[in-house]
N, C-alpha and C positions, 0 to 999 in steps of 0.2 A: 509221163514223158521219160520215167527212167532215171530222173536225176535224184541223188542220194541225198543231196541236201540245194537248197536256195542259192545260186550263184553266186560267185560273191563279188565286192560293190568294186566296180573299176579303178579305185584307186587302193584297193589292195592285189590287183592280179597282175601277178611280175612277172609271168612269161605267156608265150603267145602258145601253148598248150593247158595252159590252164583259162585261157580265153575261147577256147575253142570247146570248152563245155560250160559255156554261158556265162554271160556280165550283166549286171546290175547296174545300172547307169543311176539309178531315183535319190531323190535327195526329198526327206519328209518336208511337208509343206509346202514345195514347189509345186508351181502349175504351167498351163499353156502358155499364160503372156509371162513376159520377165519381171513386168512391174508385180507378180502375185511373188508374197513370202520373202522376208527378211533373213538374212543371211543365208541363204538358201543355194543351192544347184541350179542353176534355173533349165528348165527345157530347151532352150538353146543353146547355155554350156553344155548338155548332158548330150547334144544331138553332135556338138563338135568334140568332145571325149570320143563318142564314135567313130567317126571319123577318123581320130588317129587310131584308135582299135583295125581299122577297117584298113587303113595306110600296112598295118605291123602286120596284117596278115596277108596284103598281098606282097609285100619285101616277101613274106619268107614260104609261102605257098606258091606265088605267083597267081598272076592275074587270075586267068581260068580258074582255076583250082577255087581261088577265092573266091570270088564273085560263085561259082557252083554251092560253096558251102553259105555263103553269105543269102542265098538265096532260098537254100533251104531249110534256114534258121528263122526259129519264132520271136518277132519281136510284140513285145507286150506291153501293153499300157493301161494304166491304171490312176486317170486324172481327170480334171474338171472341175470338180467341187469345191475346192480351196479359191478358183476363178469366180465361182459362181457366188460363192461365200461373202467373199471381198466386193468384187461387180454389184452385190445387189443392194449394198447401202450407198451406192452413186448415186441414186435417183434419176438415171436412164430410165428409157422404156426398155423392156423385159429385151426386145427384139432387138434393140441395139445391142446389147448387150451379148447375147447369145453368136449377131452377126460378126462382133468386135473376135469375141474367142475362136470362133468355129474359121474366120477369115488368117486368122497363125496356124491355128491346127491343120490346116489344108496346106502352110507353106511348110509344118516341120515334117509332114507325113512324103510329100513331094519331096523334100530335100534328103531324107532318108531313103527315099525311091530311088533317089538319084546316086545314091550312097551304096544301093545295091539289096536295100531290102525290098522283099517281096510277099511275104508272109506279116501279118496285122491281126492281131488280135487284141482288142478294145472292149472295155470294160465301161459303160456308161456310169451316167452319175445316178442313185437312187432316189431316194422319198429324204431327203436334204434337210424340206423343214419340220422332220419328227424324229432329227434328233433331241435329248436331252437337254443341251442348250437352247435351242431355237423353241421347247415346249415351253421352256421355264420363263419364257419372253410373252407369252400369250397369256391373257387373265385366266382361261379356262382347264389351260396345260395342253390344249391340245394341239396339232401339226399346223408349223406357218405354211399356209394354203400358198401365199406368194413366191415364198422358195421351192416349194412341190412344183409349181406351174411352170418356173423357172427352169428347173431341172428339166421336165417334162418337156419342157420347148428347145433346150440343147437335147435330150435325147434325138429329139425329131432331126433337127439338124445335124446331127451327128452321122445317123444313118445312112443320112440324104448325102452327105459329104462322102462316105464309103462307099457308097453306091457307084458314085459317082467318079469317083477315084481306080474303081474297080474297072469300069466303062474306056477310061479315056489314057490308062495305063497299063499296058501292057504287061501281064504275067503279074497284078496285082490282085493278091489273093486278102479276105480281110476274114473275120468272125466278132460277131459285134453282140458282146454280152452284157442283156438289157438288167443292168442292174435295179433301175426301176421297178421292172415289173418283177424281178425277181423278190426286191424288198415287200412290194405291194402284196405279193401272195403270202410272205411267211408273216408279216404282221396281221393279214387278215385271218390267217391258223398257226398262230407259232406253236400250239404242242404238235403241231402234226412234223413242225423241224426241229421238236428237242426243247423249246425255247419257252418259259415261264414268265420271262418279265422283258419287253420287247419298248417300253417306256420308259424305263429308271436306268440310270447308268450302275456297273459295280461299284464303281467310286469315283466322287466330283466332290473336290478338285481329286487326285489321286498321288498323294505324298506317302513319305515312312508313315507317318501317324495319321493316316483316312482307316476308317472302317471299311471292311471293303464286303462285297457279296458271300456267302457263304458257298456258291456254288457257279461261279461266272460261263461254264459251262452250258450254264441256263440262261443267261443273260444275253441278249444280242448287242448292245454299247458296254464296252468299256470304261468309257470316261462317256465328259458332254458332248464329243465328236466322235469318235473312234468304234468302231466294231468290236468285238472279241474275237479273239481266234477261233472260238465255233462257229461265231459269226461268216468269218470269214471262209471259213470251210467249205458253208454252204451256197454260199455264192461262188466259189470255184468249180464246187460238182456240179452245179445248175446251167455255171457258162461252160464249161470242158465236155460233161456229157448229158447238156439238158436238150428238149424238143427247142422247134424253131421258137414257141410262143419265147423262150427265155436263151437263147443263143442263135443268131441269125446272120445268111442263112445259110451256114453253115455251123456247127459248132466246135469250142475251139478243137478236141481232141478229133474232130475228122479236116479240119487246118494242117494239123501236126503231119495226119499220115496223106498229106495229098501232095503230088508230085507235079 
C-alpha cells in the first residue's frame, strides 16, 4: 500500500495532513459490542473519533474533495474474537450469540457508510479454540471444538453480512479475509509457512523473567492468545494477496487498487 510505517493511533495525529496518510482508531482488547474489554476504546467510541476525523477533513478539504478521498480510503478491521471469547462463557446458544454480535457489526459498518466509507476490508475470526489457553483447558491439550464452531458460525455470518451490505449499499466495496481457513491450513502444514511449533506459546505468562522461545519466528502464538508477528505476517499476505479460497471475493490488495 506504500506506507512506510503503521498509522498512527488517532489520538496522537495533530494535523489533518498527517491524517490524510492513515489513523488507527483500535484500542487492544476492544470488540464489536461496548460491553466487550475493560478499560478499553470501544468500537463505538473509535467509530465517533471518526467521525470527528471525518468532520476535520471536510472543514478543511471541503465536502467534495472529502467524501472523494474518504471514499477511496481503506478502512480495515480486525475484530471478533475477544466477542466471541467473552460471549462463549454466557451459556447462550452458539446462534444467539453470533446473531447478538453480527446485529452491531451491521449498525457500526452502516454508520460508517453513512460516515462516507466505502472501501471494507475484514479480517475474520480463526481457529479460536487452539489457541494456547483454550488447549491447556481440555484434558487432552487439544483444540476447544466449541470455540472453533463458534468462530466458524460468525465467519458464516460475517460474510452473509458483506454480502449483503455490498447488495443494498451503494458503492460498498468489502474484502473478507477468512482467517479461519487461513489458520486451518498453516496448522495443518506449518513448515510449509516457516512455522515449527503451531501449539505452545513463546512464553505464558510473558514477563522480564518468562523464558521465552529461542526462535519466535517459528512459533505461530506469542503468548496464550496473541500471534507473533510472523504469525501475523502470513495472514496479511494470504488476505492482501491470497486466492478467493483465503481472501474473498475480492482480495484486499485488488480492494486497494479498485476505483
Amino acid at each position: 500500500m506504500g506506507l512506510a510505517t503503521s498509522p498512527p493511533p488517532f489520538l496522537a495525529a495533530s494535523s489533518v495532513v498527517q491524517m490524510t496518510k492513515g489513523v488507527n482508531f483500535a484500542s487492544a482488547g476492544a470488540g464489536i459490542l461496548d460491553s466487550t474489554g475493560r478499560g478499553v476504546i470501544s468500537m463505538s467510541a473509535q467509530i465517533r473519533d471518526f467521525e470527528r476525523v471525518g468532520a476535520e477533513l471536510r472543514a478543511r478539504m471541503g465536502n467534495q474533495t472529502a467524501s472523494a478521498f474518504l471514499a477511496e480510503s481503506l478502512f480495515f478491521f480486525r475484530v471478533g474474537s475477544n466477542d466471541l471469547f467473552l460471549q462463549s462463557s454466557s451459556g447462550r446458544p452458539k446462534d444467539q450469540i453470533v446473531a447478538t454480535v453480527i446485529s452491531k457489526f451491521r449498525d457500526q459498518l452502516k454508520t460508517l457508510y453513512d460516515l462516507g466509507a466505502r472501501k471494507f476490508a475484514v479480517i475474520g475470526t480463526g481457529l479460536i479454540g487452539c489457541t494456547p489457553d483454550r488447549r491447556s483447558s481440555t484434558p487432552s491439550g487439544d483444540c476447544n471444538g466449541d470455540l472453533n464452531d463458534l468462530s466458524l458460525r460468525f465467519k458464516t455470518a460475517t460474510k452473509a453480512l458483506l454480502e449483503e451490505l455490498s447488495i443494498s449499499l451503494q458503492g460498498f466495496k468489502y474484502s473478507f479475509g477468512d482467517l479461519y481457513e487461513i489458520t486451518a491450513r498453516v496448522f495443518s502444514n506449518p513448515l510449509a509457512f516457516g512455522f515449527t511449533e503451531v501449539k505452545a506459546a513463546c512464553c505464558s505468562p510473558c514477563t522480564a523473567s518468562s523464558t521465552y522461545c529461542r526462535d519466535r519466528g517459528q512459533y505461530f502464538f506469542w503468548d496464550g492468545v496473541h500471534s507473533t508477528q510472523a504469525a501475523y505476517k502470513v495472514t496479511v499476505e494470504m488476505s492482501f494477496r491470497g486466492t478467493p479460497l483465503f481472501a474473498s471475493p475480492i482480495n484486499m490488495e485488488t480492494l486497494v487498487n479498485t476505483t
